[in-house]
C-alpha positions in Angstrom: 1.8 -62.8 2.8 1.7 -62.3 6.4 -1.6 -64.6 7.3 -4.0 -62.3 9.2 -1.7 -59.7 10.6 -1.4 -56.9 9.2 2.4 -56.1 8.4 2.9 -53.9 11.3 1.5 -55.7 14.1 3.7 -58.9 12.5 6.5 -57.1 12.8 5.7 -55.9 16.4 4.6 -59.5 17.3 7.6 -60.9 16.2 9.7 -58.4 17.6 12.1 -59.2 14.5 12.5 -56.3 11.0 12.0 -57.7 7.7 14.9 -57.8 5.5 12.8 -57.5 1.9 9.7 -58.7 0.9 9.8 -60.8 -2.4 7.1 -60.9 -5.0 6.8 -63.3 -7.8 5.9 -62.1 -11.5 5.5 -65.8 -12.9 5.8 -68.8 -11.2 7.3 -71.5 -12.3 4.5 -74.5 -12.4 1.0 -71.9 -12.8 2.8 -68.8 -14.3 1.0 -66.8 -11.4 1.9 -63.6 -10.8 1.8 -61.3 -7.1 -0.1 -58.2 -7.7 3.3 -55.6 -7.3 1.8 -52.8 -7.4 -0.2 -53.4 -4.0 3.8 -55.3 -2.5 5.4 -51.8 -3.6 2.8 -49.8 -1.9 3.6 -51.9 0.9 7.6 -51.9 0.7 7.4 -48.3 0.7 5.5 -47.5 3.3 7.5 -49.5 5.5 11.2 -48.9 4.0 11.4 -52.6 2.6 13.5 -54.0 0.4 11.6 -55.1 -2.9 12.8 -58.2 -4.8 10.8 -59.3 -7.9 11.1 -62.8 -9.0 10.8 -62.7 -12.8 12.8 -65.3 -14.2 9.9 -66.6 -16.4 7.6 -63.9 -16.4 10.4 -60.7 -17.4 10.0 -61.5 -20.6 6.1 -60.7 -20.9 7.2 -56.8 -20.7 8.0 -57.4 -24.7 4.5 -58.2 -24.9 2.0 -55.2 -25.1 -0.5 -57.9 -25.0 0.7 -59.6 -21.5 2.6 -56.5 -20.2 0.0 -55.3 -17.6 0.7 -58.2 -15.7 4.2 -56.7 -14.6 2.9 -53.6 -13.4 4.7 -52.3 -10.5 7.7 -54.0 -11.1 9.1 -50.8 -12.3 9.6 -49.8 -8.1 11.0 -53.4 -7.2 14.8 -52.3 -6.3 15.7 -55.4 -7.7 14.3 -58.1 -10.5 15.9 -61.4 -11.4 14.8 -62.2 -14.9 16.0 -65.8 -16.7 15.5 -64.9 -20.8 15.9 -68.7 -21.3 12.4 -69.3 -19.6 10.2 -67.6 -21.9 11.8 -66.0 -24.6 13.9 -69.2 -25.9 17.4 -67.9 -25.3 19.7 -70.7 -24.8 20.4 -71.7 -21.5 21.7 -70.3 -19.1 20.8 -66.5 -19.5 20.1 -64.8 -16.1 20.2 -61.3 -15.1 19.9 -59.8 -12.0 18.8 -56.1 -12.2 19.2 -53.7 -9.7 17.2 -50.1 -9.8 20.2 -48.8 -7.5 23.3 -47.0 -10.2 26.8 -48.8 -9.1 24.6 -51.0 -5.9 26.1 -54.3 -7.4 30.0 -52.9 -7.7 29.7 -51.0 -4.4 28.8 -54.6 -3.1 30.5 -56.7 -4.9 34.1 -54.8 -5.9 37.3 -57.0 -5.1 39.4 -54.9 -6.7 41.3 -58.0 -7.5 44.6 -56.1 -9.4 45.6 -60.1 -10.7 42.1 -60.1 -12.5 41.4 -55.9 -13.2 44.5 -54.8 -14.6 44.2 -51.4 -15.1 47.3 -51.4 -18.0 44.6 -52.2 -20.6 44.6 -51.2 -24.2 40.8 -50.6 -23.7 38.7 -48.6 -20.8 38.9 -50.8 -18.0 35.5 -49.2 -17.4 34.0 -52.0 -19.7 35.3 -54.3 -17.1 32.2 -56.1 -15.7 33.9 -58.6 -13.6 34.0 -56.7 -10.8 30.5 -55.3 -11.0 28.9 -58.3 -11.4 27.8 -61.2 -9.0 29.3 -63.9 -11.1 32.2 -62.3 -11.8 33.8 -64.1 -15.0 30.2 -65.4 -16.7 29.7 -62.4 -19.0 28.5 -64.1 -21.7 25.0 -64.9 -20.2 24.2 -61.2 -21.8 25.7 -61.7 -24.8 23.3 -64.7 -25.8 20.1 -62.5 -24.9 21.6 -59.9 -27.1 22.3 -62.0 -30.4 19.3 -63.2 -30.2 17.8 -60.0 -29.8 19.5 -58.5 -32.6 18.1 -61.3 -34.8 14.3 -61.1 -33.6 14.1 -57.8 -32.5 11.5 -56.9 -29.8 8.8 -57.7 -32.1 9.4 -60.8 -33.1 10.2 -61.9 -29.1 6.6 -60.0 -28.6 5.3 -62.3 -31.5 6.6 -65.3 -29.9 5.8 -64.7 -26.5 1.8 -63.7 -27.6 2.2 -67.6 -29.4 3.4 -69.3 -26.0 0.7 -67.6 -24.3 -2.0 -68.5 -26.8 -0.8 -72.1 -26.8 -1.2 -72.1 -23.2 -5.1 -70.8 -23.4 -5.7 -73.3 -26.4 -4.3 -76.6 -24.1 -5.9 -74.8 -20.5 -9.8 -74.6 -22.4 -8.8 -78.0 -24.1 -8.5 -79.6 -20.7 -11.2 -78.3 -19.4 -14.1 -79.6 -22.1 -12.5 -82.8 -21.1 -14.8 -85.0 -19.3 -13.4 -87.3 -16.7 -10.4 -84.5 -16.4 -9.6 -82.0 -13.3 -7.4 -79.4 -13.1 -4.8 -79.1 -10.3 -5.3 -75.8 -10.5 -8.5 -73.9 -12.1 -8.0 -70.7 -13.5 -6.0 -69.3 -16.5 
């Protein structure tokens, strides 16, 4: 993360503070994942910020199977996950958790009376736009959630164990190929 400095001394050297660290749990092109256990122990012993990049690896916390691979993310402070990656929710479906209550309105709050009338025939508490980053795209949530209705968590689980599977089936495929190298070597 840092090279061969240890975190302190790169901070010292620099002279200059972190602002957050951020760990990946999936990338895009390997589906590699940061071990976040040993980034939280980090981020806590130093006070930083910890960002956890799931947008196609969230998902695998449906899968008892694949799960371990998120451990830690539970002390990120804050996890983007993209449903649509993995779990085959129609794009776009993005969420952006934070693990601090009412973070996201404190920061975000306009307060905009022409969009937040409080003279609703509902609770205005249900309100999202103006606890939200996006504002008026709601409906990102309400994809994940019809579709979750429909599967359940065990049939995403079930799906999710197939992509996985698929993708040991082709990686062990490629390699008894002869006259074939991997970019990258490892499952």
């Amino acid at each position: 993360m840092f090279g061969q400095l240890r975190p302190s001394s790169w901070v010292l050297f620099q002279g200059k503070v972190p602002l957050y660290v951020s760990a990946t749990a999936g990338t895009t092109v390997y589906g590699a994942f940061d071990p976040l256990t040993s980034i939280a122990d980090i981020c806590q012993k130093y006070n930083l910020w910890m960002h956890v990049d799931a947008a196609w690896g969230g998902g695998l916390l449906l899968s008892r199977r694949h799960s371990y691979k998120l451990s830690g993310i539970e002390r990120a402070n804050s996890v983007t996950w993209n449903p649509h990656k993995l779990m085959g929710v129609p794009l776009q479906c993005s969420a952006f958790l934070v693990h601090e209550k009412d973070l996201l309105q404190a920061c975000n709050q306009l307060c905009a009376g022409y969009l937040f009338q409080p003279d609703k025939q509902y609770d205005t508490a249900y309100d999202t736009g103006d606890k939200t980053i996006q504002c008026g795209r709601h409906v990102d949530v309400f994809k994940l959630w019809l579709m979750w209705r429909a599967k359940g968590t065990q049939g995403f689980e079930i799906l999710i164990n197939r992509f996985l599977e698929l993708s040991e089936y082709l990686y062990s495929a490629l390699k008894k190929r002869k006259n074939y190298e991997l970019v990258f070597d490892a499952k």
